[in-house]
LOMIKOL-394464 format. One record per atom (N, C-alpha, C, O): residue number from 1; residue in three letters; chain; atom name; x, y, z. Coordinates in steps of 0.1 Angstrom, whole numbers. Layout:
! LOMIKOL-394464
 num residu chaine atome     u     v     w
 NUM    Ala      A    CA     X     Y     Z
...
//
This chain:
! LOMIKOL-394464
 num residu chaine atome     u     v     w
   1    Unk      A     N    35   -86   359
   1    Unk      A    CA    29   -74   363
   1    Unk      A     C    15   -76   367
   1    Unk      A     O    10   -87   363
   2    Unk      A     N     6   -66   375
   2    Unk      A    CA    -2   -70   382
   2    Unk      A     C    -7   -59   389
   2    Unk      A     O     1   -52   395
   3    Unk      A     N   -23   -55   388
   3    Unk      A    CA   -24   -46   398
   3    Unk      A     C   -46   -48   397
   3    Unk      A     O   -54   -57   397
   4    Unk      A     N   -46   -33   397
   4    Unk      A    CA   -58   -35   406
   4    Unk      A     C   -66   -18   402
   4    Unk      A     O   -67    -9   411
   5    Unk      A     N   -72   -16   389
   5    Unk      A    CA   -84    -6   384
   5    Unk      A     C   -86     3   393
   5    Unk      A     O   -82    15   392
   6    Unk      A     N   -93    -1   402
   6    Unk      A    CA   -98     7   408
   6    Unk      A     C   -94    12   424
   6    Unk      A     O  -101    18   433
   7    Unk      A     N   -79     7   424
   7    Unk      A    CA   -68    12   433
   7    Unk      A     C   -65    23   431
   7    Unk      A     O   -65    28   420
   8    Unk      A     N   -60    30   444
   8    Unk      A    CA   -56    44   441
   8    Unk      A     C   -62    56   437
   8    Unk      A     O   -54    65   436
   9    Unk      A     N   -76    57   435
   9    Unk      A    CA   -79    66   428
   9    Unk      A     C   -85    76   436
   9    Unk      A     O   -90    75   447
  10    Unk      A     N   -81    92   426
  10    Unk      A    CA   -80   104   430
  10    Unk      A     C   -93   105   437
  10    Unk      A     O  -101    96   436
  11    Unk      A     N   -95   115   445
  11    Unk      A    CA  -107   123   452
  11    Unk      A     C  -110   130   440
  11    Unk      A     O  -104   135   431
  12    Unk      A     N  -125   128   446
  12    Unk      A    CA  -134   136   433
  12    Unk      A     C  -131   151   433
  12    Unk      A     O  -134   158   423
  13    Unk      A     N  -124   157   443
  13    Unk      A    CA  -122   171   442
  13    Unk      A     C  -107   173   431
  13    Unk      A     O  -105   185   429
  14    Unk      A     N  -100   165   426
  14    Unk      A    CA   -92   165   420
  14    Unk      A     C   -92   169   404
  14    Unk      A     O   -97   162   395
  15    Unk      A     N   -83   182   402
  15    Unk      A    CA   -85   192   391
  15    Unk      A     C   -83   183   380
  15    Unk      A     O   -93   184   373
  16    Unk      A     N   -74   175   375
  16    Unk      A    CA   -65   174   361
  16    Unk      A     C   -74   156   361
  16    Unk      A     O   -76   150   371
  17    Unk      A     N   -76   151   351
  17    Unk      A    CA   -78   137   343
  17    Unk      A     C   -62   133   348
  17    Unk      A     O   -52   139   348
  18    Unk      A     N   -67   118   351
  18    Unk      A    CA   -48   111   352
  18    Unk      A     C   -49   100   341
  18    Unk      A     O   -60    94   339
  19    Unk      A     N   -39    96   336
  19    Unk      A    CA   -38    89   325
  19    Unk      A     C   -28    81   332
  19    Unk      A     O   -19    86   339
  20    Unk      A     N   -29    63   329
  20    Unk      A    CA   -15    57   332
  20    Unk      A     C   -16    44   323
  20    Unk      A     O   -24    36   323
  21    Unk      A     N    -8    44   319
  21    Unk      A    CA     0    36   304
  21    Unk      A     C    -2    17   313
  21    Unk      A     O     7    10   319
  22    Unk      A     N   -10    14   312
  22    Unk      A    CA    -9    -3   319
  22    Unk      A     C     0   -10   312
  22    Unk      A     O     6   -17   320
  23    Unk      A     N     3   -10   303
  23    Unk      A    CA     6   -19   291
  23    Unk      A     C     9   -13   275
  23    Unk      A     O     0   -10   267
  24    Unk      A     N    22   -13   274
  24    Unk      A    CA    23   -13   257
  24    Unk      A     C    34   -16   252
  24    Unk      A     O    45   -20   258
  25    Unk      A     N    33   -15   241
  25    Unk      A    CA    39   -29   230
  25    Unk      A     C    36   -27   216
  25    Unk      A     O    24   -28   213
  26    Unk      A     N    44   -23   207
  26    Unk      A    CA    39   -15   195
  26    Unk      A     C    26   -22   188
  26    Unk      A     O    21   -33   188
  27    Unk      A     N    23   -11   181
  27    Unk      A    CA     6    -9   178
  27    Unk      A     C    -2   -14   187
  27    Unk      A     O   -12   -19   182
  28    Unk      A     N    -1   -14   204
  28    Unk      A    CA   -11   -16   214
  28    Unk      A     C    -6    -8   222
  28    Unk      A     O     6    -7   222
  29    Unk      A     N   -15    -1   233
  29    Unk      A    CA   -14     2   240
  29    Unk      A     C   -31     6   254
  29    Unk      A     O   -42    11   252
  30    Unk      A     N   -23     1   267
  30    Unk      A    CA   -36     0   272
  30    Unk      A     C   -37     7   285
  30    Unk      A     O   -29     5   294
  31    Unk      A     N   -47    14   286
  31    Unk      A    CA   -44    28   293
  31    Unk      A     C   -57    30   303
  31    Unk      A     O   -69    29   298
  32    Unk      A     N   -54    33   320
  32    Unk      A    CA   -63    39   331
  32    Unk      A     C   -64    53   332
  32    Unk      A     O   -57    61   338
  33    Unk      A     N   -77    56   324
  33    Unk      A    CA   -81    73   323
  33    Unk      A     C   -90    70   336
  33    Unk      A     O   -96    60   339
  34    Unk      A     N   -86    85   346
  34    Unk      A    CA   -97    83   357
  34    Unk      A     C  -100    99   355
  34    Unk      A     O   -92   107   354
  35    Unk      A     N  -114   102   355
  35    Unk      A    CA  -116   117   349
  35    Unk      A     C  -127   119   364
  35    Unk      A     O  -134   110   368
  36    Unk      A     N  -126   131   369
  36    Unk      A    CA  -132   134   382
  36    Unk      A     C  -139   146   377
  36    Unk      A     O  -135   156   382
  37    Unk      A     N  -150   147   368
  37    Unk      A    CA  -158   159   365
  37    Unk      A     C  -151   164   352
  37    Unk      A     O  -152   176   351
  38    Unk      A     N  -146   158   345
  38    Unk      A    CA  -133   165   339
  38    Unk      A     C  -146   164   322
  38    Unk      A     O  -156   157   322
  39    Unk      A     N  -142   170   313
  39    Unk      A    CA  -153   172   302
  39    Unk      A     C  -141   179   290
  39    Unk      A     O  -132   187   294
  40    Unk      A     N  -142   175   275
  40    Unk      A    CA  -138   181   263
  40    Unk      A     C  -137   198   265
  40    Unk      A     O  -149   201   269
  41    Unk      A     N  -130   209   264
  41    Unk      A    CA  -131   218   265
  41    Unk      A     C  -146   223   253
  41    Unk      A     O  -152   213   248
  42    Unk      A     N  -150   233   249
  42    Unk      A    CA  -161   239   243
  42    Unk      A     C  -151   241   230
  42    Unk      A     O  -139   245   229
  43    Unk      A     N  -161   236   219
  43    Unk      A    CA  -153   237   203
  43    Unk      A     C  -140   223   201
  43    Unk      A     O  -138   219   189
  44    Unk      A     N  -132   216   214
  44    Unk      A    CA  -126   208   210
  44    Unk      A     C  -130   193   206
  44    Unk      A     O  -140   187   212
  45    Unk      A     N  -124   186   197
  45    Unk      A    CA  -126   174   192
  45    Unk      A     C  -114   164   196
  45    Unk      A     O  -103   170   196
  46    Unk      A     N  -113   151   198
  46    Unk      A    CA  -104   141   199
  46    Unk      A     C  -104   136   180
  46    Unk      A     O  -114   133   173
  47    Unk      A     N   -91   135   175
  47    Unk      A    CA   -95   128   163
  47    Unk      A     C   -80   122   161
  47    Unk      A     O   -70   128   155
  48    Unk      A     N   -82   107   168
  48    Unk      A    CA   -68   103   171
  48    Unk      A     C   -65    95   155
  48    Unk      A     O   -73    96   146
  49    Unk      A     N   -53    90   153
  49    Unk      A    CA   -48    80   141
  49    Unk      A     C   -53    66   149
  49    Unk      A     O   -63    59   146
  50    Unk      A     N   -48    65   155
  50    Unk      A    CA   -57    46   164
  50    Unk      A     C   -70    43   162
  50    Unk      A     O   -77    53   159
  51    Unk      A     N   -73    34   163
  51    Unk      A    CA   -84    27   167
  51    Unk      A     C   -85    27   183
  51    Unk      A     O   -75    26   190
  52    Unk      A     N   -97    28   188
  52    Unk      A    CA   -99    27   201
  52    Unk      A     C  -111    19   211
  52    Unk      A     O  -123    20   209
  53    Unk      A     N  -106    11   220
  53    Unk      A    CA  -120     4   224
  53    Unk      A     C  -120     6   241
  53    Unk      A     O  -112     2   249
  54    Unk      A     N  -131    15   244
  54    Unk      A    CA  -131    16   254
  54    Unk      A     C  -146    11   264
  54    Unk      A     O  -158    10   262
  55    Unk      A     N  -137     8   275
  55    Unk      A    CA  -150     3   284
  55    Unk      A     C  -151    16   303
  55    Unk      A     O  -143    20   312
  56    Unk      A     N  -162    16   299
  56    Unk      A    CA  -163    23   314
  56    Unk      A     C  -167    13   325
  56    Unk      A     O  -176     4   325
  57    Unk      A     N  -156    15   336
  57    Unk      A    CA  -155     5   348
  57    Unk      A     C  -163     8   354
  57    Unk      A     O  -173     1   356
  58    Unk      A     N  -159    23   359
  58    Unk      A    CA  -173    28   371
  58    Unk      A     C  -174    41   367
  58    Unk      A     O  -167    46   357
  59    Unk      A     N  -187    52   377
  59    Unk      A    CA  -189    62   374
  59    Unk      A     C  -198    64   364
  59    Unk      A     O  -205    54   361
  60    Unk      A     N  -201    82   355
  60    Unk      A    CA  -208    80   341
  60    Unk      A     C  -202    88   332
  60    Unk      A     O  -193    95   336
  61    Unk      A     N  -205    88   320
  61    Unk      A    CA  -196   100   314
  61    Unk      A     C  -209   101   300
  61    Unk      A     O  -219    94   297
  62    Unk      A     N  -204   112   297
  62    Unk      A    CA  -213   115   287
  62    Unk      A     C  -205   116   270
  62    Unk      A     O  -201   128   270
  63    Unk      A     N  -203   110   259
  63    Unk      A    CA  -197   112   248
  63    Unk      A     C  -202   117   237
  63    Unk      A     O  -212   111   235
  64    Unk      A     N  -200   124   229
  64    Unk      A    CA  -208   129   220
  64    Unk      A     C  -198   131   204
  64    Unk      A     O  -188   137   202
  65    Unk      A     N  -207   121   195
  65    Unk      A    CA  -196   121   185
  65    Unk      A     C  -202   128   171
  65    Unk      A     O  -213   129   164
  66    Unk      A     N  -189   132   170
  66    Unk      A    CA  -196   146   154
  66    Unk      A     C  -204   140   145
  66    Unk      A     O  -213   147   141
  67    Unk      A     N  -205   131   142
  67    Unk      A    CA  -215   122   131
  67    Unk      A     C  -227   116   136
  67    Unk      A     O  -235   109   130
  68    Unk      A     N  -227   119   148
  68    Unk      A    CA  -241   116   155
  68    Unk      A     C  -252   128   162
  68    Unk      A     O  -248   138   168
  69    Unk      A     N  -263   126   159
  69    Unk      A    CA  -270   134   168
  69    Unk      A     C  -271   137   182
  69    Unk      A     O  -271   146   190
  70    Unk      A     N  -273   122   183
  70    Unk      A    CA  -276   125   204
  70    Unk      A     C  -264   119   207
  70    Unk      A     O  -257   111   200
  71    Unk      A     N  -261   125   218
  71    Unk      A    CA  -250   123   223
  71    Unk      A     C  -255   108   234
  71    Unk      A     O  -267   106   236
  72    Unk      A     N  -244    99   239
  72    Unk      A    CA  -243    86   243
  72    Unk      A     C  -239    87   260
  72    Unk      A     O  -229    93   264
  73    Unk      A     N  -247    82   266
  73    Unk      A    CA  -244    83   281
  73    Unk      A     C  -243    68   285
  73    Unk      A     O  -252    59   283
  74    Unk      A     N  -230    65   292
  74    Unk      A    CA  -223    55   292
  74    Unk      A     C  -221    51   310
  74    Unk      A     O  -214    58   318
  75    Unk      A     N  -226    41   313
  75    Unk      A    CA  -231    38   327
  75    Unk      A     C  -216    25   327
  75    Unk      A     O  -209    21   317
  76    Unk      A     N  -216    21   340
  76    Unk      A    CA  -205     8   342
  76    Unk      A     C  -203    -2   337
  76    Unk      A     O  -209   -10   343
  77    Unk      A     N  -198    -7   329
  77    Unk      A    CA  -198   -18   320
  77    Unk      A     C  -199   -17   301
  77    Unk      A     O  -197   -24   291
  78    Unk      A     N  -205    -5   304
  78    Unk      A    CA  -206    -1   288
  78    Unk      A     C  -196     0   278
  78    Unk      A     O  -189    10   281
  79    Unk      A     N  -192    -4   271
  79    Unk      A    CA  -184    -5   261
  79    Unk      A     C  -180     2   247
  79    Unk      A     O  -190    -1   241
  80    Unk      A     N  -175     8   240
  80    Unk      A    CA  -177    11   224
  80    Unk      A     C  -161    12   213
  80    Unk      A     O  -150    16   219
  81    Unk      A     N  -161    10   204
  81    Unk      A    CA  -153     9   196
  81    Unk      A     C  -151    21   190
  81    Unk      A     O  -161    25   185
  82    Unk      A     N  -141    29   187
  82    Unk      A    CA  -142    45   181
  82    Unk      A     C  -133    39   172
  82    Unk      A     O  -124    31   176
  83    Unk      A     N  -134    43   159
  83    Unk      A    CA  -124    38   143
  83    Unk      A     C  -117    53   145
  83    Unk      A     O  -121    63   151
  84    Unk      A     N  -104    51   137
  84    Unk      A    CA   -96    59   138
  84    Unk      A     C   -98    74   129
  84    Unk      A     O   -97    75   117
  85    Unk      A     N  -100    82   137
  85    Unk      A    CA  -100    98   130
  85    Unk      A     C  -116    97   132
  85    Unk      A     O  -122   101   121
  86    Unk      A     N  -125    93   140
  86    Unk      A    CA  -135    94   144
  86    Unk      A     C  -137   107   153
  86    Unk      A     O  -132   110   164
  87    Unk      A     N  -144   113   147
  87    Unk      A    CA  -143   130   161
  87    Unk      A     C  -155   125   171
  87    Unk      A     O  -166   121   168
  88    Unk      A     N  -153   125   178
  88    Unk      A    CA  -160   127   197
  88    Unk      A     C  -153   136   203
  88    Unk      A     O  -145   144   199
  89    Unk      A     N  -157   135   214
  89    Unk      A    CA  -152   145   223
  89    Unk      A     C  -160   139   236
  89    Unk      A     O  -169   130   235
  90    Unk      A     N  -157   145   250
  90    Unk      A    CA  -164   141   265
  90    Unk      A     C  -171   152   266
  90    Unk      A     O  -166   163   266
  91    Unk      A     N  -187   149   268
  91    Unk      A    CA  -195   164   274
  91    Unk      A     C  -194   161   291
  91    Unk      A     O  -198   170   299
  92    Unk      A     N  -191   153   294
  92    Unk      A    CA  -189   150   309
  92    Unk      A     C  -189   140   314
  92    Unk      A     O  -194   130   310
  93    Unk      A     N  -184   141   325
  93    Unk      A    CA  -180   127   339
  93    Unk      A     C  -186   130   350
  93    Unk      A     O  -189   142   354
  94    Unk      A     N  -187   120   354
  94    Unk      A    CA  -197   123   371
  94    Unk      A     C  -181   132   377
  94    Unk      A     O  -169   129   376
  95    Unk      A     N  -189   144   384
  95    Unk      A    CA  -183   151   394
  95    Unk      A     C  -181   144   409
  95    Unk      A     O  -170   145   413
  96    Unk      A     N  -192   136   416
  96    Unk      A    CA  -191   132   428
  96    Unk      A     C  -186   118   430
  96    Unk      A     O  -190   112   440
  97    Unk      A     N  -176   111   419
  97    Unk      A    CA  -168   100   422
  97    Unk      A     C  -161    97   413
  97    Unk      A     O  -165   102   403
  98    Unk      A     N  -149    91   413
  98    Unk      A    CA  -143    90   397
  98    Unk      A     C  -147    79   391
  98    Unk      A     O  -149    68   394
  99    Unk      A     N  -148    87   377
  99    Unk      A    CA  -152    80   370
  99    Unk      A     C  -138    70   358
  99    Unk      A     O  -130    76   350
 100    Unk      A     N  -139    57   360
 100    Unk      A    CA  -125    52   355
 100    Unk      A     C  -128    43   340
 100    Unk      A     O  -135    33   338
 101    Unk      A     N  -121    51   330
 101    Unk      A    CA  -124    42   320
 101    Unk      A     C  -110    30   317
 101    Unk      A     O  -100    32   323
 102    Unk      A     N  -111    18   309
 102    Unk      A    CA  -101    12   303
 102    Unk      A     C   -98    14   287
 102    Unk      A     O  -105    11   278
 103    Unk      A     N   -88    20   287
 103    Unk      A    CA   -92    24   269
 103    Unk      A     C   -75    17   265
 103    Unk      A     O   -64    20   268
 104    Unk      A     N   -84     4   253
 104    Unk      A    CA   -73    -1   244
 104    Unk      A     C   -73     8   233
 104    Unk      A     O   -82    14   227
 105    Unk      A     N   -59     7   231
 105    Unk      A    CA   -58    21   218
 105    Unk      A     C   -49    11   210
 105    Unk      A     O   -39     7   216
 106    Unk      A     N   -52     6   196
 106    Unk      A    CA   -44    -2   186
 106    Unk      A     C   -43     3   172
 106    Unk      A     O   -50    12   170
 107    Unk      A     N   -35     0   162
 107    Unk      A    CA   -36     6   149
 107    Unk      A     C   -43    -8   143
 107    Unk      A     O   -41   -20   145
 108    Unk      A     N   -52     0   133
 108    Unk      A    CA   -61   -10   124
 108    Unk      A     C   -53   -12   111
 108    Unk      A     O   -58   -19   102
//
């Protein structure tokens, strides 16, 4: 199998986050989020059971996690590890390109 990130991807005018499963294999799985403006609704939290290590390809996004004060603005290449049941959430994605992250999701 075989392919190519930053193939395919949506127009920035596109409503919904697309998610696609690259790869998995119990307790791994490895996944193309492409978010086109797309942001955590207001009041919600992510607070998965996995472990998660994600890297931003292209684009920016902005993360902001409950145990932290300032929230984290995350440019191409940037990286971070979220421990499992860690609350974050997305305050946002660049609107005018998509923005594509790589996120390995594993159980610790």
């Amino acid at each position: 199998m075989a392919g190519n990130l930053l193939s395919g991807l949506p127009r920035a005018t596109e409503a919904a986050e697309r998610l696609e499963t690259l790869l998995a294999r119990p307790g791994l799985r490895i996944e193309r989020i492409v978010s086109t403006g797309q942001a955590s609704p207001p009041g919600f939290w992510y607070e998965q059971d996995d472990a998660e290590w994600v890297l931003l390809v292209s684009g920016e996004a902005v993360l902001r996690f409950e145990d932290e004060t300032e929230a984290r603005r995350l440019h191409p290449g940037d990286w971070l590890q979220i421990a499992p049941h860690r609350r974050h959430r997305v305050e946002s994605t660049a609107a005018e390109a998509p923005t594509v992250w790589l996120a390995i999701r594993f159980a610790e």
